[in-house]
C-alpha positions as CSV (number, residue, x, y, z in Angstrom):
1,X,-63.0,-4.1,9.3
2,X,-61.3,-5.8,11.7
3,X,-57.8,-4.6,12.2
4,X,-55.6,-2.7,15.0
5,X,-56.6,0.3,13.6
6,X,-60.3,-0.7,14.7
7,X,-60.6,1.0,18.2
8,X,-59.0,4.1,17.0
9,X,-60.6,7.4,16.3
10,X,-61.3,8.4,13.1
11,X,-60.1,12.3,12.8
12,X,-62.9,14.5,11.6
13,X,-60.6,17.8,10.5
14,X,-57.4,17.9,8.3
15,X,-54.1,18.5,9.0
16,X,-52.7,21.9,8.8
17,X,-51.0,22.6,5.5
18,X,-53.2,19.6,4.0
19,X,-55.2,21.7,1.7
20,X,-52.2,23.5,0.4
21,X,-50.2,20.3,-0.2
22,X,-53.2,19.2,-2.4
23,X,-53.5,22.7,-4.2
24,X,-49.8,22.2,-5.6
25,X,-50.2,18.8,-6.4
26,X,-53.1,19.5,-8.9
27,X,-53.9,22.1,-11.5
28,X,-55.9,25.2,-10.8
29,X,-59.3,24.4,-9.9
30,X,-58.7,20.7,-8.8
31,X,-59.6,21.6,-5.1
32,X,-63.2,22.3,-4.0
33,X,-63.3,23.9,-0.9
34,X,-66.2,26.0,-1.3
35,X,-69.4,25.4,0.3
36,X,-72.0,25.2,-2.4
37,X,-69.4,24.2,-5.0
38,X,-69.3,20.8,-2.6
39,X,-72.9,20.6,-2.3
40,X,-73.6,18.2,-5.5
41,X,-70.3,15.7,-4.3
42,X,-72.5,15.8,-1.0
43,X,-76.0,14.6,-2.1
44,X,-76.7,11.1,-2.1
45,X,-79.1,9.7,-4.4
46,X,-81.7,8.2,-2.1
47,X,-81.2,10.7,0.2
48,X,-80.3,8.4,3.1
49,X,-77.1,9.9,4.2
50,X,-75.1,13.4,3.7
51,X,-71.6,13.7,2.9
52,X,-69.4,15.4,5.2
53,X,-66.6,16.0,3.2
54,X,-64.4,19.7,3.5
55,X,-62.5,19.5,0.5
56,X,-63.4,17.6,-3.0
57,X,-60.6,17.2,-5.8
58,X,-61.0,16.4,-9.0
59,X,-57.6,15.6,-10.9
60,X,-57.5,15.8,-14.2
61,X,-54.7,12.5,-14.6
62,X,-53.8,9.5,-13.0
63,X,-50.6,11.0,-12.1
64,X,-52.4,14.1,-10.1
65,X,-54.5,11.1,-8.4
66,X,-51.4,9.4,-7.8
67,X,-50.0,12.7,-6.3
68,X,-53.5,13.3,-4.2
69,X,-53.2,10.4,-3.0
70,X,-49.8,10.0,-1.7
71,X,-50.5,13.5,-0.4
72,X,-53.4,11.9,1.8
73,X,-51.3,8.5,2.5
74,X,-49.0,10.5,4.0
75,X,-51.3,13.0,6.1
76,X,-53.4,9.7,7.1
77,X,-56.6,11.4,5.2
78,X,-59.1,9.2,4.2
79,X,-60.2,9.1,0.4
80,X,-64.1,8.6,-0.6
81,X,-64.1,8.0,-4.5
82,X,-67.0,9.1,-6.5
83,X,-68.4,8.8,-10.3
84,X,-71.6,10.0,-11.9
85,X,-72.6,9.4,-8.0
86,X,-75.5,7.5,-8.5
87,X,-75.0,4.6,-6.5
88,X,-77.9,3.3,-4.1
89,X,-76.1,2.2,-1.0
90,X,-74.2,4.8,0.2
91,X,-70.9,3.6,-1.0
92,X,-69.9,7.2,-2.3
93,X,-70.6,9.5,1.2
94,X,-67.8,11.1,3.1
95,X,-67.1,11.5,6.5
96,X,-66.0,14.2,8.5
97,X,-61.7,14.4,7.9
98,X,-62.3,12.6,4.4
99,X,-62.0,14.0,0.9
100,X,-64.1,13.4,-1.8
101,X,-62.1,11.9,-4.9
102,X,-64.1,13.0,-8.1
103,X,-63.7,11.1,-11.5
104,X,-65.5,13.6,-13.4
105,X,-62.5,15.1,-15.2
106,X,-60.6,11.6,-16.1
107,X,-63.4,10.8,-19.1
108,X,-61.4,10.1,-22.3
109,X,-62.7,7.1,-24.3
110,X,-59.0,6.7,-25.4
111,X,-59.9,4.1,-27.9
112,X,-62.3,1.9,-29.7
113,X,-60.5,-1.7,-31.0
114,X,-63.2,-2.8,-33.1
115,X,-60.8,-6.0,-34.5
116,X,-59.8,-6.8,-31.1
117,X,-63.6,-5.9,-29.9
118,X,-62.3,-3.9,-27.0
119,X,-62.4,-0.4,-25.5
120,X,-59.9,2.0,-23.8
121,X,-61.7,3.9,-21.6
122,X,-61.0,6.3,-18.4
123,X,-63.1,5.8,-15.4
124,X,-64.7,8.9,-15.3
125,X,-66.2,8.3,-18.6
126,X,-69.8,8.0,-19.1
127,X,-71.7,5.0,-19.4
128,X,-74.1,6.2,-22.5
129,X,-71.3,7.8,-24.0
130,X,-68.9,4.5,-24.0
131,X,-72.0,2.9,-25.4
132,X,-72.2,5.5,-28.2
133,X,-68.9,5.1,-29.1
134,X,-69.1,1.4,-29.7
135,X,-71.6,1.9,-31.8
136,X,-70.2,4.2,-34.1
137,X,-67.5,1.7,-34.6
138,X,-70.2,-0.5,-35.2
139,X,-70.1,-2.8,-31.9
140,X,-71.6,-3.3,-28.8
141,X,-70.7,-2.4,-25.2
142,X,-73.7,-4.8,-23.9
143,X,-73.4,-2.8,-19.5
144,X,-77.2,-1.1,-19.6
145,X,-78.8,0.5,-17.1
146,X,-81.3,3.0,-15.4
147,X,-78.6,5.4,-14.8
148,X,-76.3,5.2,-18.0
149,X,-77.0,8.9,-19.1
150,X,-75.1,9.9,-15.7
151,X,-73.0,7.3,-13.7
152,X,-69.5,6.2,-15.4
153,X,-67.6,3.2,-16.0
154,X,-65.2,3.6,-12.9
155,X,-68.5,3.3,-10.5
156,X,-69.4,0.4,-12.7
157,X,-66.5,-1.6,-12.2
158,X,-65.8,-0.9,-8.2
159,X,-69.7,-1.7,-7.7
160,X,-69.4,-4.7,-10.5
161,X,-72.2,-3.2,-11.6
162,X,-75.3,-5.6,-13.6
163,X,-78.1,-4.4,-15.4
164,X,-80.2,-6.1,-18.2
165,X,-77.8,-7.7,-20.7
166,X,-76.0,-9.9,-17.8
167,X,-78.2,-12.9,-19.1
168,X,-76.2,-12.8,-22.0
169,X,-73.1,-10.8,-21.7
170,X,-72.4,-11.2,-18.0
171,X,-71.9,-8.4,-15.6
172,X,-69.2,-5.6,-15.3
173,X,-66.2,-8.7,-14.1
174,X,-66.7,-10.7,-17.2
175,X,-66.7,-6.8,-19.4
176,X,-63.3,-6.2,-17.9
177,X,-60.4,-7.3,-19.6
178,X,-57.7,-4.6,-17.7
179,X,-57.3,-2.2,-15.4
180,X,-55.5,0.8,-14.0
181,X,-55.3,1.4,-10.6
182,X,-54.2,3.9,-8.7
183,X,-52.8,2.1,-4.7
184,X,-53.4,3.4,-1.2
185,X,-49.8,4.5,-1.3
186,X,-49.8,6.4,-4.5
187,X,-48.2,4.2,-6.8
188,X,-50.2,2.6,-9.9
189,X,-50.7,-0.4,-11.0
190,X,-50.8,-0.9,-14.4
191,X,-53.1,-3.6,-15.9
192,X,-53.9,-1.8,-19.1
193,X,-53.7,-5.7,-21.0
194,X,-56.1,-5.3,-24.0
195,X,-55.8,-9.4,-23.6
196,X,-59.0,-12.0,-23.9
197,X,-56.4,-14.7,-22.1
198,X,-53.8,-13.8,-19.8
199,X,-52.5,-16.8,-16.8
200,X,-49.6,-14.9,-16.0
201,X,-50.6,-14.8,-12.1
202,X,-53.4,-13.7,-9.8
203,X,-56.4,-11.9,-11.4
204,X,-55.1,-8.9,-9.9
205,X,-58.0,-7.0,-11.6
206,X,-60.6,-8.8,-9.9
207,X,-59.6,-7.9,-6.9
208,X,-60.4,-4.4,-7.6
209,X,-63.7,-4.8,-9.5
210,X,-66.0,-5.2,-6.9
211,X,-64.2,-3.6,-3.9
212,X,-66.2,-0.4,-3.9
213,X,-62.8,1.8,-3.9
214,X,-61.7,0.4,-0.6
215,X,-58.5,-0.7,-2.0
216,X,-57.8,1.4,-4.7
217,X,-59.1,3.8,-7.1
218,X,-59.6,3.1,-10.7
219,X,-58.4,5.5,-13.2
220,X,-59.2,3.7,-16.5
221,X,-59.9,0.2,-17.4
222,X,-59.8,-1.9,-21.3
223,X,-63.1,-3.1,-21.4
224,X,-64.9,-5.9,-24.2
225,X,-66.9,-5.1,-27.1
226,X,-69.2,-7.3,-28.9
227,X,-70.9,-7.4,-32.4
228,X,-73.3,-4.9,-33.0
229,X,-76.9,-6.4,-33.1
230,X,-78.4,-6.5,-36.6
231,X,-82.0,-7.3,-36.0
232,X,-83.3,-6.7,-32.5
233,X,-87.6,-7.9,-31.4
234,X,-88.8,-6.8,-28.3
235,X,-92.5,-8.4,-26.3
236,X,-94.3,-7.7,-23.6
237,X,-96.2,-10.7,-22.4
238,X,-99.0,-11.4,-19.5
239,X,-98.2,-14.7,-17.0
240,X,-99.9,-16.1,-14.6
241,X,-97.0,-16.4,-12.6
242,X,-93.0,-16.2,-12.3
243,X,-93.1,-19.7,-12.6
244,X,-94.1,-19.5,-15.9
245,X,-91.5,-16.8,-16.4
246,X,-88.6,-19.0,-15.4
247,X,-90.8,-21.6,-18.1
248,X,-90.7,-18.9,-20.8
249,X,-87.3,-18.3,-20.0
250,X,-86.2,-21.7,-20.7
251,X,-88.2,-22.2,-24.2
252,X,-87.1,-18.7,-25.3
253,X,-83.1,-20.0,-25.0
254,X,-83.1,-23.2,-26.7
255,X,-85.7,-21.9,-29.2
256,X,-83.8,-18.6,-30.7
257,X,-80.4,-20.7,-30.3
258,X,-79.6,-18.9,-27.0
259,X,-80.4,-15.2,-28.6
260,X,-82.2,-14.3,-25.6
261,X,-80.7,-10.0,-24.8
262,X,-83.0,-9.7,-22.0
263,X,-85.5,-11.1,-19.4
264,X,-87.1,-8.6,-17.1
265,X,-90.3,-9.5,-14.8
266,X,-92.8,-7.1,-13.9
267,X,-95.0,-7.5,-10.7
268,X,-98.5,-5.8,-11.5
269,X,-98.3,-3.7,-9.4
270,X,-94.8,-2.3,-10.5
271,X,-96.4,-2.0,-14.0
272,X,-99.8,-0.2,-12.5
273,X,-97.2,2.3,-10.7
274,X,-95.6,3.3,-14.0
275,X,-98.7,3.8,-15.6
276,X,-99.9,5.9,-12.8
277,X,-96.6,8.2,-12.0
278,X,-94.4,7.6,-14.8
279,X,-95.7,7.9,-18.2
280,X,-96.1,4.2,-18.3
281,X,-99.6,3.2,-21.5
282,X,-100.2,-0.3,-20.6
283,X,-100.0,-2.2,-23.6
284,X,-102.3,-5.2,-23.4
285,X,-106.3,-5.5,-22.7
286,X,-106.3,-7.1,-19.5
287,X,-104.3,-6.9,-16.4
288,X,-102.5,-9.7,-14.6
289,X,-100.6,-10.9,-11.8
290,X,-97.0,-10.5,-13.9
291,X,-95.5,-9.7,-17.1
292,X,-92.3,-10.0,-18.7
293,X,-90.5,-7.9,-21.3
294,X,-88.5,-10.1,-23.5
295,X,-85.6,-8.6,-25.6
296,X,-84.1,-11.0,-28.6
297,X,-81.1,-9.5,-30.7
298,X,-79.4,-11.1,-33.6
299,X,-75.9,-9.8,-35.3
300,X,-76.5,-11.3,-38.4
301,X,-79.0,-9.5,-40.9
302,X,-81.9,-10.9,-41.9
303,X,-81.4,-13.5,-38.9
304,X,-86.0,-14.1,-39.4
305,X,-86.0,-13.4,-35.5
306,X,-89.1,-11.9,-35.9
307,X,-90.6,-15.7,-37.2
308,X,-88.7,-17.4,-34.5
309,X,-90.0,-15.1,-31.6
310,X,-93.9,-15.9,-33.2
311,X,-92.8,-19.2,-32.8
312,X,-91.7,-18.9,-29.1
313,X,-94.7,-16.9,-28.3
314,X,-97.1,-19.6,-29.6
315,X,-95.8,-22.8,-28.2
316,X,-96.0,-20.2,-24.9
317,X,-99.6,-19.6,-25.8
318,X,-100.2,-23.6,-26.1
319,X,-98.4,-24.7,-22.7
320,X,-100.5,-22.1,-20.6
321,X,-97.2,-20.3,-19.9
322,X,-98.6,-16.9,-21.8
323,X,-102.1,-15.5,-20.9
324,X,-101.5,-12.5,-23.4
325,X,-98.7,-10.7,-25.4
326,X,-97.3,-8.0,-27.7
327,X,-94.7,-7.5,-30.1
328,X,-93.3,-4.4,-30.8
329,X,-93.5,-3.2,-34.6
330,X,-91.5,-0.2,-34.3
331,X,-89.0,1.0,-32.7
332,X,-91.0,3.9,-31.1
333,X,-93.1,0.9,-29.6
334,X,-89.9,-0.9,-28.0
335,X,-89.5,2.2,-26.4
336,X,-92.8,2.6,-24.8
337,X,-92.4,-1.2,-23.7
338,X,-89.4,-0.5,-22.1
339,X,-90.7,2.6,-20.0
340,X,-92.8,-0.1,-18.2
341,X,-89.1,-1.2,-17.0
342,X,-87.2,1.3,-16.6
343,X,-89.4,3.5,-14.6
344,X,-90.3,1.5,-12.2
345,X,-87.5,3.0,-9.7
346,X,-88.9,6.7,-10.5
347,X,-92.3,5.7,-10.0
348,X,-92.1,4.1,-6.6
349,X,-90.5,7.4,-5.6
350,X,-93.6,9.7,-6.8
351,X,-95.9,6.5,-5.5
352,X,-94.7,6.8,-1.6
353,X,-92.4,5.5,0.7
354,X,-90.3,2.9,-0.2
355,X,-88.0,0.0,1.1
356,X,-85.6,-1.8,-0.9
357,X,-83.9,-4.8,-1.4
358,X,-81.2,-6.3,-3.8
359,X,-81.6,-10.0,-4.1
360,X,-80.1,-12.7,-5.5
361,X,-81.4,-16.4,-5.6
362,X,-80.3,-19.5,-8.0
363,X,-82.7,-19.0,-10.9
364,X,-85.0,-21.4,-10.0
365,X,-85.9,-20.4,-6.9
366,X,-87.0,-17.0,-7.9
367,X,-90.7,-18.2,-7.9
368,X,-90.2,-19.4,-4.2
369,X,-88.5,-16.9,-2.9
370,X,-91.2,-13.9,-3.9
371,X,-93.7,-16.2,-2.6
372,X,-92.4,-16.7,0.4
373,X,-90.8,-13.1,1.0
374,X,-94.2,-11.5,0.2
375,X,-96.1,-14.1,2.6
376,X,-93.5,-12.6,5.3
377,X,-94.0,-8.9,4.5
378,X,-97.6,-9.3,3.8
379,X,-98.0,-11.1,7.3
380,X,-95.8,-8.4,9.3
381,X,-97.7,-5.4,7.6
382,X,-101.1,-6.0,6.3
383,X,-102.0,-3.5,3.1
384,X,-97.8,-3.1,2.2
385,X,-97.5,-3.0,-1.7
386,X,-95.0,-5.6,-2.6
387,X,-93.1,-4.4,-5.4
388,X,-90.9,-7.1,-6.7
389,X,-89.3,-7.0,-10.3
390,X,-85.7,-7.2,-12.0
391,X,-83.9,-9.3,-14.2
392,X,-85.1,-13.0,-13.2
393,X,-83.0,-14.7,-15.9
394,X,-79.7,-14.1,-13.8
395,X,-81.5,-14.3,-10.4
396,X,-81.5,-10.7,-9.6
397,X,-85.2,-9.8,-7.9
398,X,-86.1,-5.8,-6.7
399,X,-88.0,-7.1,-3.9
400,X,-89.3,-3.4,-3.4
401,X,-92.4,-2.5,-1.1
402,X,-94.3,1.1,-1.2
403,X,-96.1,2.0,2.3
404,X,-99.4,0.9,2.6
405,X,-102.1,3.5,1.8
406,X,-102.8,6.0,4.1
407,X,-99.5,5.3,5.9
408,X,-97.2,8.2,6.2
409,X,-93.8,8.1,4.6
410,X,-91.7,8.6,8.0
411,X,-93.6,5.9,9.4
412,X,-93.3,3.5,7.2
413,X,-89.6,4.2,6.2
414,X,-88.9,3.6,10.1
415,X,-89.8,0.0,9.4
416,X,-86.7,-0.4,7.1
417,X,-84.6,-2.4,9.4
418,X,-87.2,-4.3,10.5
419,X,-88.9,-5.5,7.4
420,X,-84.8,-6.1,6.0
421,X,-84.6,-8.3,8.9
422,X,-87.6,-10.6,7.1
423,X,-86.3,-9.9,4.0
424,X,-82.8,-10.9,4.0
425,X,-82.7,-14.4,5.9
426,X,-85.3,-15.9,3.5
427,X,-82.5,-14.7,0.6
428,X,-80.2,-16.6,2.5
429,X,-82.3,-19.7,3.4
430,X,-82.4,-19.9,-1.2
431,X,-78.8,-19.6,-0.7
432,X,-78.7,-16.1,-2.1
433,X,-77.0,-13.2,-1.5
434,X,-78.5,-9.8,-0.3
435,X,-76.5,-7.7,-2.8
436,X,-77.0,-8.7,-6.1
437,X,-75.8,-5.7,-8.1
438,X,-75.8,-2.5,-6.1
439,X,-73.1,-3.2,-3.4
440,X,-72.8,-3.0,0.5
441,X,-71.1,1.1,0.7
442,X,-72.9,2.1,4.3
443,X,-75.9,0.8,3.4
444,X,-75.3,-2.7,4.1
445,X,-71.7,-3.0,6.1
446,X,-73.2,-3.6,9.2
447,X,-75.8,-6.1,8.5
448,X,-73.3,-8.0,5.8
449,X,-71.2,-9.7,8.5
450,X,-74.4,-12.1,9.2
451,X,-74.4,-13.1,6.0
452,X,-70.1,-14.1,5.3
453,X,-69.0,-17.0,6.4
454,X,-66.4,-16.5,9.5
455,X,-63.6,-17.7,6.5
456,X,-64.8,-15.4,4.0
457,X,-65.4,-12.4,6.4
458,X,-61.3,-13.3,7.6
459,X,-60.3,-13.5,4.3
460,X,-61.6,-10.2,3.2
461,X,-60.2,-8.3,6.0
462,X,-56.7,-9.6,5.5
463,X,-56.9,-8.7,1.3
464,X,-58.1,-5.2,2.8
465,X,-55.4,-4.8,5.2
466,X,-52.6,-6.0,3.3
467,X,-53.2,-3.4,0.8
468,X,-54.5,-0.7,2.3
469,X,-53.1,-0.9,5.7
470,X,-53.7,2.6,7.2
471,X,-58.0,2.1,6.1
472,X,-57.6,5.1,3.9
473,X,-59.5,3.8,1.1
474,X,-63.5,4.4,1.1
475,X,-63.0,3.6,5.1
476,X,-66.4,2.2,6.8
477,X,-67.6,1.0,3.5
478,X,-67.8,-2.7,1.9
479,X,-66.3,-4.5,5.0
């Protein structure tokens, strides 16, 4: 961030008394300053960095945050928020002379409006359980993803997190209706507005959603609930290329009436890895160059989906667009569709070495961006794998590649930068952006610059140091 606190050096201990000061702030056992009690708060879950952090609290209310905070405000700390930590860019590791601000404890779903269709939830609550809740008030909270059994809904918001129902629902920013939120100075701003249409001034809550923690911490947010789905049919289908996926796509919409949950594409090779590491049973005869698992839901009972998605399926068949297809007749089959999916990030672990990337590309220049990334890759290191899958109806590609075979993991990890450096500019020559869903944290801060305009890169740092002027909030991170 550019600012005059730039040049300065960050401090790397705490002030005397700090820990204290913290200690009577919060309630008995809000303070981790034990070693292998700070271990887990330290991990990070690719294990490219370490936390650094000394001292961990976990308060228990947003007025012991509010306290912590002020507390650190004060003492110039810097403050590294954290949630089911499960993020994939870093944006939850400490530094030397930071704490680690743990949502664990703030996890009340306060309450489920199932007339309004909304949710009162804290932010250390977790995903699967906010989910569950819904349910059992018979409506949806539609925010899926790999980690829902672990990461929480206050990570979800300051990472504006995707996943597979944005095709129809939209992502975290169109979930969130209000927000609590707790200020770089302490005080707290309260945006708890269970409202569906409020012009009453800025969007003060998207400011926050999105910002990775770096200018506040969110303690609890009123988030939208939808119908629950009645009749739900589930396909996995062979193409002969993500062309015809963006042409499946299409005659999917406007032939269920726009009913289309979900539209995930599956290179080959991601598929063969979760068959190989992952528990993945391939569910066709032959293999081919893609798939896509295609999810249709219906809140009205006895909505005939299952004749409508027959029909899609065939007029596929007819137009070339489908080479071969299932679907599911049971639930327990969905299931086993869906592994094929939602593996594929554990299985390029057990597979090898593996470099990542979170794209984004206008919808219809998915096709020509894998082609043209994987020429680039393909060219710069013969034998790579190219791993590429993710939810092509919003634009979002994994462009993923495991090491070549008999290339050691080190090795080929050490090409990160250099492969990113292919990667990324093609992205931007689609007009797409090079963090999609997952965020910038440390992962990406550096490299991000090249890819803001100098207007949007000004107008960033000014919203940053208007309201966190000291650079106490996630410092180093998002900007």
């Amino acid at each position: 961030m550019t600012s005059e606190h730039e040049n300065e050096a960050r401090r790397t201990d705490l002030p005397e008394g700090f820990v204290d000061a913290l200690r009577e702030a919060l309630t008995d056992g809000s303070v981790i300053t034990d070693v292998d009690d700070l271990e887990p708060y330290l991990r990070e879950e690719r294990g490219l960095f370490a936390g650094k952090a000394q001292v961990v609290v976990t308060p228990a209310t947003t007025e012991e945050l509010a306290s912590a905070v002020a507390i650190c405000a004060e003492a110039g700390v810097g403050m590294v928020p954290q949630g089911g930590n499960t993020g994939l860019v870093g944006g939850s590791v400490s530094n030397a002379g930071e704490i680690v601000v743990s949502m664990k404890r703030m996890n009340a779903i306060r309450e489920v409006d199932a007339v309004n269709f909304t949710a009162t939830v804290e932010a250390g609550a977790v995903l699967a359980d906010i989910q569950k809740a819904a349910a059992d008030a018979g409506c949806l909270f539609p925010l899926s993803l790999g980690a829902e059994g672990s990461c929480t809904i206050g990570g979800n918001i300051a990472s504006n997190a995707g996943g597979i129902g944005v095709l129809r629902y939209g992502n975290t920013r169109q979930l969130t209706l209000g927000l609590e939120v707790v200020l770089p100075d302490g005080r707290v701003w309260d945006g708890m507005r269970p409202l569906w249409k409020d012009n009453s001034g800025y969007s003060l809550k998207d400011v926050f959603i999105g910002s990775e923690g770096s200018l506040g911490f969110v303690t609890a947010a009123v988030v939208k609930l939808f119908p629950e789905p009645k009749e739900m049919q589930t396909a996995f289908c062979a193409l002969p290329s993500p062309a015809a996926a963006l042409s499946l796509l299409s005659l999917a919409r406007k032939r269920s009436g726009d009913q289309v949950a979900a539209f995930e594409l599956l290179s080959d090779f991601a598929c063969g890895i979760v068959c190989e590491h992952a528990g993945g049973v391939f569910p066709l005869g032959e293999r081919r160059p893609w798939y896509a698992l295609i999810e249709l839901s219906s809140s009205r009972e006895n909505s005939d989906l299952r004749e409508v998605f027959e029909g899609i399926l065939a007029e596929a068949f007819e137009e070339g667009l489908v080479e071969d297809a299932v679907l599911a007749e049971s639930l327990d089959q969905r299931e086993r569709l869906w592994v094929l999916r939602e593996r594929t990030p554990e299985a390029q672990k057990k597979a090898g070495g593996s470099i990542k990337h979170d794209i984004s590309v206008p919808v219809g220049s998915v096709p020509a961006f894998i082609e043209k990334a994987s020429a680039a890759v393909e060219d710069y290191m013969p034998g790579i794998n190219v791993c590429a899958f993710g939810h092509v109806g919003d634009g979002n590609i994994h462009f993923n590649m495991t090491q070549p075979e008999g290339m050691e993991k080190a090795a080929f990890l050490g090409h990160w930068e250099r492969v990113n450096d292919i990667v990324h500019p093609i992205a931007r020559d689609f007009k797409g952006s090079i963090s999609a869903e997952h965020g910038i944290g440390l992962l990406k801060v550096k490299e991000i610059k090249d890819y803001r305009s100098a207007v949007e890169e000004d107008l960033n740092a000014r919203i940053k140091r208007a309201i966190d002027p000291q650079n106490l909030m996630n410092p180093e991170k998002f900007i």
